[in-house]
N, C-alpha and C positions, 0 to 999 in steps of 0.2 A: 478454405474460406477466401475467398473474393470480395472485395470493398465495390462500392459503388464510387462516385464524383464526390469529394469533399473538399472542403476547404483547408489551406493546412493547418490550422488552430484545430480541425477535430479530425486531423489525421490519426488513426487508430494503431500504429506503430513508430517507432521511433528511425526515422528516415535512416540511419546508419544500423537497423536490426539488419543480419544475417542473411539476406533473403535475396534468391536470385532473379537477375534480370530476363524479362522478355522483352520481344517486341511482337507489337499488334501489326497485324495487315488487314484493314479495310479491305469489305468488299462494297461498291458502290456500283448497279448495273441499274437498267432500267426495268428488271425482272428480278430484283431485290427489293422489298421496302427500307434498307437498312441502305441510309446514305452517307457516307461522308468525304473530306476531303482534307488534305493536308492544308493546314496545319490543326485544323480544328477535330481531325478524328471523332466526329461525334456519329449517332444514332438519331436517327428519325425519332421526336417525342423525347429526347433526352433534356434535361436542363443546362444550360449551356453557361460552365464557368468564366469566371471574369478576370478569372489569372489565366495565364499558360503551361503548358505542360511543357517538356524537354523533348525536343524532337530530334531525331539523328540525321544526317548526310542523306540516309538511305531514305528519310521520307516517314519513319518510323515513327512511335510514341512507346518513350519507355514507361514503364511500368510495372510495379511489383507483384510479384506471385508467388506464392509458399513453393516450394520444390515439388510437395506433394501434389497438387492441383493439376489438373490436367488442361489444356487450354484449348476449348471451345467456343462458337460464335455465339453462344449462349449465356456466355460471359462477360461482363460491361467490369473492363481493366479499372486498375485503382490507378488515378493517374498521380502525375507525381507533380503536384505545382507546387512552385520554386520559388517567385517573387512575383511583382507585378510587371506588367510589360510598358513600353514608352507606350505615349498616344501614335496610333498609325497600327501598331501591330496586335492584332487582337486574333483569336480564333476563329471569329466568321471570317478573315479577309479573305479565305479560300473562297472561289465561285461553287458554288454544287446545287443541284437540282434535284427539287421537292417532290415535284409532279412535273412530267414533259408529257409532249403528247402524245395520243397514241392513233393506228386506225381507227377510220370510223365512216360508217357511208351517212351520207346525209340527205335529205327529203328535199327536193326542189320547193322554193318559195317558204320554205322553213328556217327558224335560225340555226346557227350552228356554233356551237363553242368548243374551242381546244386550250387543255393547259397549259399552262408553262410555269411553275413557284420555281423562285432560287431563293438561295441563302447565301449571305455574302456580306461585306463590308460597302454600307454605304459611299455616293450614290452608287447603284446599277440599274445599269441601262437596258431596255428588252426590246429586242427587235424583232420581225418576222418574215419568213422569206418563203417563196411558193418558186417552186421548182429552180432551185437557186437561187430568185432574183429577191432581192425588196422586193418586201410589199408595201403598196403608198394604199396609208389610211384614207376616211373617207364617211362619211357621214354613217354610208352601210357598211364598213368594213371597218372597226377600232380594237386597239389596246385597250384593254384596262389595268388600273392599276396594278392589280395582282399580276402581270406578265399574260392573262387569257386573252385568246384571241375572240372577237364577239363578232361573227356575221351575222347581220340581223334578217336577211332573206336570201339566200341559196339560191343563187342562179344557174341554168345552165343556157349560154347563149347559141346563137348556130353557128361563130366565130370561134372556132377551138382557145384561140388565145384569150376571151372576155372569160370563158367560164371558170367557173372556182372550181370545179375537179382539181387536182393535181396532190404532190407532195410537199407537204407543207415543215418545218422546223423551226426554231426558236433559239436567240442569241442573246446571250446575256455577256454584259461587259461592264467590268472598274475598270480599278487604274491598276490593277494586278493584269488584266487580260481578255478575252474573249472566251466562253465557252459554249458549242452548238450544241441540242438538243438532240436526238435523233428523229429521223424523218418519220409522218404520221403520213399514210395515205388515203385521201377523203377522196372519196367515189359518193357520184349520187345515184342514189337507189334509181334503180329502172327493172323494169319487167318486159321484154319483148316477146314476141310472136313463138309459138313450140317451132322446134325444126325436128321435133320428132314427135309421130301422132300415134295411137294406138292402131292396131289392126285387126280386120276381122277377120272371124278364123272359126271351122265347126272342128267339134272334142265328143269321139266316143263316150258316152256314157261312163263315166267312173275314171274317167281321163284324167289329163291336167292342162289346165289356159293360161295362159301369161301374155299379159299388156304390159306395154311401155310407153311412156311418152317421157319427151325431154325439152325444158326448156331452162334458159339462161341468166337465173335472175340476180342481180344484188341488192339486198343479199338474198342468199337461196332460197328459191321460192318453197314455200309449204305445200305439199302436193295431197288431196284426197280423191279418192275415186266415187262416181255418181253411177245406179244401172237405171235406166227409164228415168233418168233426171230425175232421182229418189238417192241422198247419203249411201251409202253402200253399209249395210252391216256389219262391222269389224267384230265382232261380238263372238263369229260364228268362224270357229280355228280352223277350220277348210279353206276362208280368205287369209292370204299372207301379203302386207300394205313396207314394199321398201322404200327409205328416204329416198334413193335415190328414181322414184317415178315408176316402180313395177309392182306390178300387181301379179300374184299368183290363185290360182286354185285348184284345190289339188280335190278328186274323188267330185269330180262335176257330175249333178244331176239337172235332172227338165228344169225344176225350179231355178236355176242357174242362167238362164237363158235371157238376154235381152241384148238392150243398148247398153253400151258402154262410154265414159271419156273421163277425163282428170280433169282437178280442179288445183290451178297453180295462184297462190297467193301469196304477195309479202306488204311490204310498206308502202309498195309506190302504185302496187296495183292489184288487180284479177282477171285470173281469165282461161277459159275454159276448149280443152282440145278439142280434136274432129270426134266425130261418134264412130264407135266401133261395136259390130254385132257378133255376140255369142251365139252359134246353133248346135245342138246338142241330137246327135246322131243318137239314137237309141233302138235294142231291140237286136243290135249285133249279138253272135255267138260267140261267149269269150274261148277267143283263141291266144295262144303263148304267141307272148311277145319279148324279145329281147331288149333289156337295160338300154336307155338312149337317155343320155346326158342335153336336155331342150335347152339350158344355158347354165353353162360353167361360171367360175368367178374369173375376174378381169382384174387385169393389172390394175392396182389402185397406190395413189402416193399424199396420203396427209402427216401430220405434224402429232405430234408427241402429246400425250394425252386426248385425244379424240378418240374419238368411235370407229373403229373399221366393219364392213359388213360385207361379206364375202356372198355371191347368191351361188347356190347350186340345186337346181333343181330337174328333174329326171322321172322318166314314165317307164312302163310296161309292164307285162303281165305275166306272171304275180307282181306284184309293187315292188321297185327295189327300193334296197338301206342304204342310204346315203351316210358314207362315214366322212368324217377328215383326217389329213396329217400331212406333216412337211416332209416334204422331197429330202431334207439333208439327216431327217432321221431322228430329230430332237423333239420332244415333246409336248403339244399345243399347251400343257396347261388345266387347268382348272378354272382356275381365279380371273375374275373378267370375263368367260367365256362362255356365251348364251346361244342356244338354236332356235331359231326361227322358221317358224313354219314347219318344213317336212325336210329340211335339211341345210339352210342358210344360214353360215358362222358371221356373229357377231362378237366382237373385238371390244370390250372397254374400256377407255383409259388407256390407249396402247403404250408404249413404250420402245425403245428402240432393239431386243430383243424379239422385239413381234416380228421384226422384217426379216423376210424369208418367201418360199415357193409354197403354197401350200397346193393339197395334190384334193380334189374332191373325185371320192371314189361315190359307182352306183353299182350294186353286190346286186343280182337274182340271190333271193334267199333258199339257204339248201344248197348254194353251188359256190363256185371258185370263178364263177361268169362274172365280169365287171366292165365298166365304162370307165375312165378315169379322166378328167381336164383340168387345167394347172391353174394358179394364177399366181402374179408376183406382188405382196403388199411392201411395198417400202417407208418407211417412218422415218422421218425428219425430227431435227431439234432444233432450235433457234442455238449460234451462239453464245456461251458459258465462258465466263474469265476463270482461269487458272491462278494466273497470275496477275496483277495489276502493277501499271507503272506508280511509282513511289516519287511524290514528290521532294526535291532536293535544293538545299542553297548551298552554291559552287561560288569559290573567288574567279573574278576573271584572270583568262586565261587556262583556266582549269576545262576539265573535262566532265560530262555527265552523261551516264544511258540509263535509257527509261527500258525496261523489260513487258513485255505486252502476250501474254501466252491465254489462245482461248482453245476452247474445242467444240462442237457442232457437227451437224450432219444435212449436208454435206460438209466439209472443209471449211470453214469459215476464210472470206478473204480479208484480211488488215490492212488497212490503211492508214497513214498518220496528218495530225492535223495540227497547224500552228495558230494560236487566236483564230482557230473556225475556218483556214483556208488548206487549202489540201499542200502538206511537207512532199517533195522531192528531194533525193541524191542530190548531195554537191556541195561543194565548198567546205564547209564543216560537219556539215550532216553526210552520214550513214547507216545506212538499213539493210540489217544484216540476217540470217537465219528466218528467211519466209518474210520478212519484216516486220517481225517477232522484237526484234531489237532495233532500238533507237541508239545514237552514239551522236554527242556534240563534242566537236575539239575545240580548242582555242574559243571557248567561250565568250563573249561580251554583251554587255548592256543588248544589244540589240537579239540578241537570244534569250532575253526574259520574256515568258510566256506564258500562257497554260496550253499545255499538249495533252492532245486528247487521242487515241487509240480506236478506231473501228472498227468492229470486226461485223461481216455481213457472211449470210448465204441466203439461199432460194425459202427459209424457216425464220428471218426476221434479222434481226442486226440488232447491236450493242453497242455502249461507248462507254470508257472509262477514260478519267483526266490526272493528270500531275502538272504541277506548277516548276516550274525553276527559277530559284529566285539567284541572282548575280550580288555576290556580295563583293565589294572591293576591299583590298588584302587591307586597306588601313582601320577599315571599320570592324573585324575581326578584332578577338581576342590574341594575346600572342601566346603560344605553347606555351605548356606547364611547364618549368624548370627544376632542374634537383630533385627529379623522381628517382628513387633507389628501391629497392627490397630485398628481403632478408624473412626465414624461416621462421615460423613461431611454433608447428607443432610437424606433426605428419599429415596434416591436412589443412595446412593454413599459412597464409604468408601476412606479410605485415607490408602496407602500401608507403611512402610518405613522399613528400613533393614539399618545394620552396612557396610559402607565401607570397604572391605576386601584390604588385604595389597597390595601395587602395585607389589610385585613380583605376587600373585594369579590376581592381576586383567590384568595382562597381558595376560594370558592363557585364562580369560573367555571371548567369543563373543557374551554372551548376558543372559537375564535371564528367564526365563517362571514361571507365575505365575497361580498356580491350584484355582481353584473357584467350591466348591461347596454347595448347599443349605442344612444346618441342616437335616439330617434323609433322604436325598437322595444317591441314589446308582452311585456310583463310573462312570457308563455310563454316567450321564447324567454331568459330569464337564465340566467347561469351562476353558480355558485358555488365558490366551494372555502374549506374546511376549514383553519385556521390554526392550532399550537399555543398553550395559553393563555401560556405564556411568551414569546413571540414580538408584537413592539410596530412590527414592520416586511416587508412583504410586497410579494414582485416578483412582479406579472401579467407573464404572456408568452404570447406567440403569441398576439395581438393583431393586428389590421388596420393599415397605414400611413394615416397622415393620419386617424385615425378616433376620434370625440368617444367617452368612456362616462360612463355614469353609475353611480355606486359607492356603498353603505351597507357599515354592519357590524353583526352583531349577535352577543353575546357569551351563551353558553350554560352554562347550568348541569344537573345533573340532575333540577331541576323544571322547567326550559323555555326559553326566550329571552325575551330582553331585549329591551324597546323600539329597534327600530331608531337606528342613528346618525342625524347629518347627513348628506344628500346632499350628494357632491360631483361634480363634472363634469372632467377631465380628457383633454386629446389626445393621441395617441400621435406624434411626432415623422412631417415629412413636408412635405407643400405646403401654399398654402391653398386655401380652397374653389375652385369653378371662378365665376364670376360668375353672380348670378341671371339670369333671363332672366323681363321682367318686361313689361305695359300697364297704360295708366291708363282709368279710365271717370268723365266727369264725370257726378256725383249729380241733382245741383241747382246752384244759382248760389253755393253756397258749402263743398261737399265735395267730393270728390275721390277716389274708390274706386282700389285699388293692390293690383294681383294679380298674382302669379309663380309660375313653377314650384318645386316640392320637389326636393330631389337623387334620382337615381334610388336610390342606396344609404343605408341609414340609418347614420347616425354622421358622415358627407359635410359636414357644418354645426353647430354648437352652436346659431345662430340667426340672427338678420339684426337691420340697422339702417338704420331708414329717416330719413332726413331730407329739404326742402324749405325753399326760397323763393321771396319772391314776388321778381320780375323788374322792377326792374334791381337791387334791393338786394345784396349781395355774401355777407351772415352768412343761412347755411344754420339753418334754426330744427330743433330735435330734436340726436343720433338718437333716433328710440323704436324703445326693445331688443323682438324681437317673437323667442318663440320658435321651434326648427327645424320643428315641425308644425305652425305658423300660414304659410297661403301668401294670406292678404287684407289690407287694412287701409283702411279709412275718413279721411280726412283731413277734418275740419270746419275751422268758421269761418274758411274763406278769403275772403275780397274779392271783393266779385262783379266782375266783370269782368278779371279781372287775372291775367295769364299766371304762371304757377307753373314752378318747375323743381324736377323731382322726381329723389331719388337712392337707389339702393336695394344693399346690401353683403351677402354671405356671411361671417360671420365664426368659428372653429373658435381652438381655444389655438394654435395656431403665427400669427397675424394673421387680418387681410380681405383679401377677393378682392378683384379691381377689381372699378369700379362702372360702374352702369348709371344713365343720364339719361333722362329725358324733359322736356321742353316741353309745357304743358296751360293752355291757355286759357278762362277760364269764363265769357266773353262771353255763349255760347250751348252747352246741351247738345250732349256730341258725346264719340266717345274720339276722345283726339288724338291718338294714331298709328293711325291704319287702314292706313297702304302699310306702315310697317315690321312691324304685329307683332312690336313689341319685342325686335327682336335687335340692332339698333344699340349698341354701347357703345363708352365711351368710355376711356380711360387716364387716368385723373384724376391717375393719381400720376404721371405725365410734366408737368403744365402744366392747369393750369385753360383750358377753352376764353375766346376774347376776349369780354370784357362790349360789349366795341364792335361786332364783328363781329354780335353778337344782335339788338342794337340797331336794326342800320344794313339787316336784314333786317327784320325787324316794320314801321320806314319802307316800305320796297321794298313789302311786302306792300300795307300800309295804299293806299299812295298805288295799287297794281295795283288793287286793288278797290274805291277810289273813280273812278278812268278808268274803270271798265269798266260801274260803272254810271251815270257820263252819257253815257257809249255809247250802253247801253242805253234810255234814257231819250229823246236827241236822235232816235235811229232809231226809235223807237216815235210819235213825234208828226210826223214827215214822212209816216211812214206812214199816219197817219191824214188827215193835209193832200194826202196823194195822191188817198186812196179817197174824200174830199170833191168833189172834181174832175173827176173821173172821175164822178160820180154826176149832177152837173149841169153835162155839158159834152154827152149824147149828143141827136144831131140826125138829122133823116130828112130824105135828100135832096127837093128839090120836081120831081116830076114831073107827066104827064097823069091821074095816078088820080086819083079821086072819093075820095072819102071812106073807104072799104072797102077801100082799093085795084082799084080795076075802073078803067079807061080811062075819061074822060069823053065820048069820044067809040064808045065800044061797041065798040072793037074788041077784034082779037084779039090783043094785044099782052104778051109774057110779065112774068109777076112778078116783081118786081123787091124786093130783100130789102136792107131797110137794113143798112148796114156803120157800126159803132161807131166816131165818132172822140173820142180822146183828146186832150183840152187840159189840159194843164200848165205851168207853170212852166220853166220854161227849163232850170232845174238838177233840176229831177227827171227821172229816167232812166225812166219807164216804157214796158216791152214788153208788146206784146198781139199772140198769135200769132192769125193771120184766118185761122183754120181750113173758114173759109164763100168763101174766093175762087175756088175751085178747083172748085166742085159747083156742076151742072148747074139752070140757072135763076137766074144770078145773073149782075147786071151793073151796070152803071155810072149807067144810067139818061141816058144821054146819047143816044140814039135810035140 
């Protein structure tokens, strides 16, 4: 349920009920009926309250809404008014516009009127200006009081400069600032001479003809075709009549035959093309003729919601089927989409979807024969706000960006505007991201304004405005004081703040309270709206177990107040779940400490790490490290000296259990490689035994000096072996000479020495005689 505008005597809930805050974002274009402006946040036809609402930094209006409720433009918020306002500040003081003008061509020696309604805090002032410049009134030329512009006879003179052609805008000014209209461009209707006539041309019997003529009117002329200076029959679906000036006919007979021309009319005039003769060949033998595409469709580029009409028309014999479809393969459609004549796509309502290559094929029926020719329709859209700049009041000296996000087709380009003059780069100002973003530094007096946002393309253009209003720091409220908090349930905290002196409580209309979740980004806060007499406030519907972080800032009807102290508060629940953490040694005397984050934010307030060195017993630290710090460096440790390291999850309801390691800085390494740090221990059960640590490290120590005179004893027999073995090999003595050959010539075989091994009696070595068993080999014993 949704409230409408009340007054607070029949406000229908109790301003401190349970209910959370939103905020409204106006949209205000010249392609919305739905207007408003900061501060007055109103709707076109709305009743417009005589209190104020509470407006935020951001330009905002808060306002309540049940949790359940969804929030759409369809919606008129429940505002929240708070007291009455000084005289000066009311909610029309915003400038916004009612009606501005729009295109429009206009009738020579006819009058002419253009819009312009604002709303605003009297006086305002309305000015008008034609292609930049003032315009100087004039007996034929006045304001009226409504801001309209009143020509009383439309001239167009032979001096470019006398005539009223041109583009035209409207300025509306208080004492808040300047705000411009967007531009209206008045053209006077004219109808000039065709620069395209039809042609004559003779058509086989059962053929097809097509005339064109083309001429240039504003606005576009209405074109009919005449045959013997007789209306031409539309009646008879063999004529096919395009807006844009062609005439087809398709299955031409005798009766078909004459004079032809166009008849082009609009507001400013009539007038009538060359004549063109039909002669109709008859009595031919029909002979096959191949698929010829007489005119395809042509690239065409209109605007979003219009008519597109594609011509394709085509002869030969038998008649071919004209089909369509686009080139990229996607489907023309249904809906909207009408054929005309014997094969010409019309397009209604287009949309920017429609734009694409469309392919007009012409099929010989019975065959796979075809003609095919392309054309490109492209679709435009005016400018559309995404986003709009949010009006804002900043102390001087402070900082302010106004955000401006549109989209269009083509690209919309943005431009910004200070009281109505075009903003450049410099000094204070910058325009950042497409200049999309606005950014004032070091704000003052002379940066109060209305800024207004542009956004144009070749489809029309837009403007959206915000105000900045400069407030100085004395005229401000001073921050709330002695804000604290504390738990009430598992989903609920309890607010309370210092009563500020009745001179300051006179100036504030109210307070807003920031909410948001541990290790969350600044986007995603909540707020809600507090009466000013109200020094105590319950959050609800809140997360179990979950950290927030809380200011306050108290409002007046020049602005807010320098934020409170932050505080940090738990909501009632468990504690964290324990880190899960490894060490990596640095160098010989730090000690790097990394853990994982909670997966949910608000899961931790923060952690506390502490360490000692081993066997000492007193833990040195904790050092408090914040919830979105997940590293930490430990210096000047002791080179060589085993470390135990402890690491805790801690939120307002206590710590979690802790997580240990053992890190030794002997020699770089991380010392847990097998566990990856999911090992932990229960600390709050019992400290593990200082002895048992101990009597391991021994264990160790002494495993790793056995294993290297192991290593050592076995390395040096091995070498006392392969000594041995080197000058122990001997060749038996037999009959060979020298060479081996028999000393006595015969023919006695060769005989291949076998390697023997002398050692030592306690050295075990084997030598497989992989030579005993191959042919030629013996003992040498005859």
């Amino acid at each position: 349920m949704v409230w409408g505008v009340l007054k607070p005597p029949l406000l229908p809930v109790s301003f401190n009920q349970k209910l959370s805050t939103q905020q409204a974002q106006c949209k205000h274009s010249s392609y919305f009926s739905q207007r408003c402006q900061f501060p007055a946040w109103l709707r076109q036809k709305l009743v417009v309250p005589t209190e104020p609402v509470l407006i935020l930094e951001t330009g905002n209006m808060i306002y309540r809404l049940r949790r359940s409720e969804p929030i759409t433009n369809n919606y008129l918020p429940l505002l929240l008014l708070l007291s009455p306002v000084p005289a000066g500040v009311c909610l029309a003081s915003e400038l916004s516009f009612l009606l501005e003008p729009n295109d429009v061509i206009a009738v020579r020696d006819r009058p002419l009127m253009l819009d312009c309604q604002v709303q605003g805090e009297e006086p305002i002032m309305v000015t008008w200006r034609k292609n930049g410049v003032p315009l100087p009134t004039s007996p034929r030329v006045r304001v009226l009081a409504n801001g309209t512009l009143f020509i009383q006879s439309f001239q167009k003179r032979r001096e470019g400069s006398d005539a009223d052609m041109g583009e035209y805008d409207c300025a509306a000014q208080n004492r808040y600032g300047l705000l411009v209209s967007r531009k209206a461009k008045v053209l006077l209707a004219s109808l000039p001479k065709f620069h395209t006539h039809p042609a004559s041309m003779s058509v086989d019997e059962g053929g097809v003809a097509r005339f064109q003529c083309q001429i240039n009117g504003v606005p576009e002329a209405n074109i009919t075709w005449e045959r013997d200076r007789v209306p031409l029959n539309t009646t008879d679906n063999r004529y096919t009549l395009l807006p844009m000036g062609i005439l087809q006919v398709t299955g031409v007979r005798q009766v078909d035959a004459g004079v032809f021309r166009c008849v082009a009319t609009n507001i400013a005039n009539t007038r009538s093309s060359h004549e063109a003769t039909l002669n109709i060949t008859g009595g031919a033998p029909r002979i096959y003729k191949e698929p010829v595409i007489l005119s395809g469709p042509q690239n065409l580029t209109i605007t979003v919601h219009q008519t597109a009409i594609l011509e394709c028309i085509a002869t030969g014999n038998p008649r071919p089927i004209v089909s369509w479809s686009r080139l990229d393969g996607r489907s023309i459609g249904v809906e909207g989409i009408q054929v005309l004549g014997t094969g010409n796509l019309m397009i209604l309502d287009v949309s920017l979807q429609h734009s694409g290559v469309y392919v007009c094929a012409a099929n010989r029926p019975g065959t796979r024969m075809r003609r095919t020719a392309v054309g490109r329709l492209v679709v435009q859209a005016p400018p559309e706000f995404l986003q709009w700049p949010q009006s804002v009041s900043k102390p001087a000296g402070g900082s302010a960006v106004f955000t401006c996000v549109a989209q269009g087709v083509p690209e919309p380009h943005l431009i910004w505007l200070k009281n109505g003059k075009v903003l450049m780069p410099g000094h204070n100002v910058k325009l950042t991201n497409n200049n999309s973003t606005l950014a004032l530094t070091r704000i003052s007096s002379e940066d109060e304004a209305i800024y207004q946002c542009i956004a144009e393309n070749s489809a029309g253009t837009n403007q959206a405005s915000a105000r900045l209003a400069v407030a100085q720091a004395k005229d401000l409220p001073a921050a709330p004081e002695g804000l604290a908090a504390s738990a009430l349930s598992t989903n609920a905290l309890q607010i309370t703040w210092s009563e500020p002196p009745t001179d300051v409580t006179d100036s504030i209309i109210g307070y807003v309270l920031h909410i948001r979740k541990i290790g969350e980004p600044d986007s995603l806060e909540l707020q809600e709206a507090i009466s000013k007499g109200t020094f105590q406030h319950d959050v609800s519907n809140l997360e179990p177990a979950t950290t927030y972080s809380l200011y306050l800032k108290a409002y007046s009807p020049l602005g807010a107040s320098q934020q409170s102290h932050t505080v940090v508060a738990t909501t009632l629940g468990d504690v964290p779940t324990p880190p899960t953490f490894f060490t990596k040694v640095v160098n010989s005397s730090a000690v790097q400490v990394l853990w994982e984050l909670p997966a949910k934010a608000g899961k931790a307030e923060g952690f506390r790490l502490s360490y000692r060195r081993v066997p000492h017993a007193a833990f040195q630290g904790p050092i408090q490290l914040p919830c979105l710090v997940n590293a930490h460096t430990i210096t000047k440790l002791e080179p060589g000296a085993v470390y135990e390291v402890k690491l805790v999850a801690y939120n307002g309801n206590g710590e979690s259990d802790c997580s240990k390691r053992l890190v030794s800085l002997a020699e770089e390494g991380v010392s847990d490689p097998a566990t990856g740090g999911k090992s932990l221990c229960q600390c709050r059960d019992g400290e593990a035994s200082l002895g048992s640590i101990v009597i391991g490290i021994h264990i160790g120590t002494a495993c790793i000096i056995f294993c290297v005179l192991f290593l050592m004893f076995g390395y040096r027999r091995s070498l006392f072996c392969s000594k041995g073995t080197q000058d122990s090999w001997s060749v038996p003595r037999d009959n060979t000479g020298h060479n081996g050959i028999p000393k006595d010539g015969g023919n006695h075989p060769r005989v291949e020495p076998v390697p023997q091994v002398v050692c030592p009696a306690q050295c075990q070595v084997v030598i497989e005689q992989h030579m005993a068993g191959l042919p030629g080999t013996g003992t040498g014993n005859g």
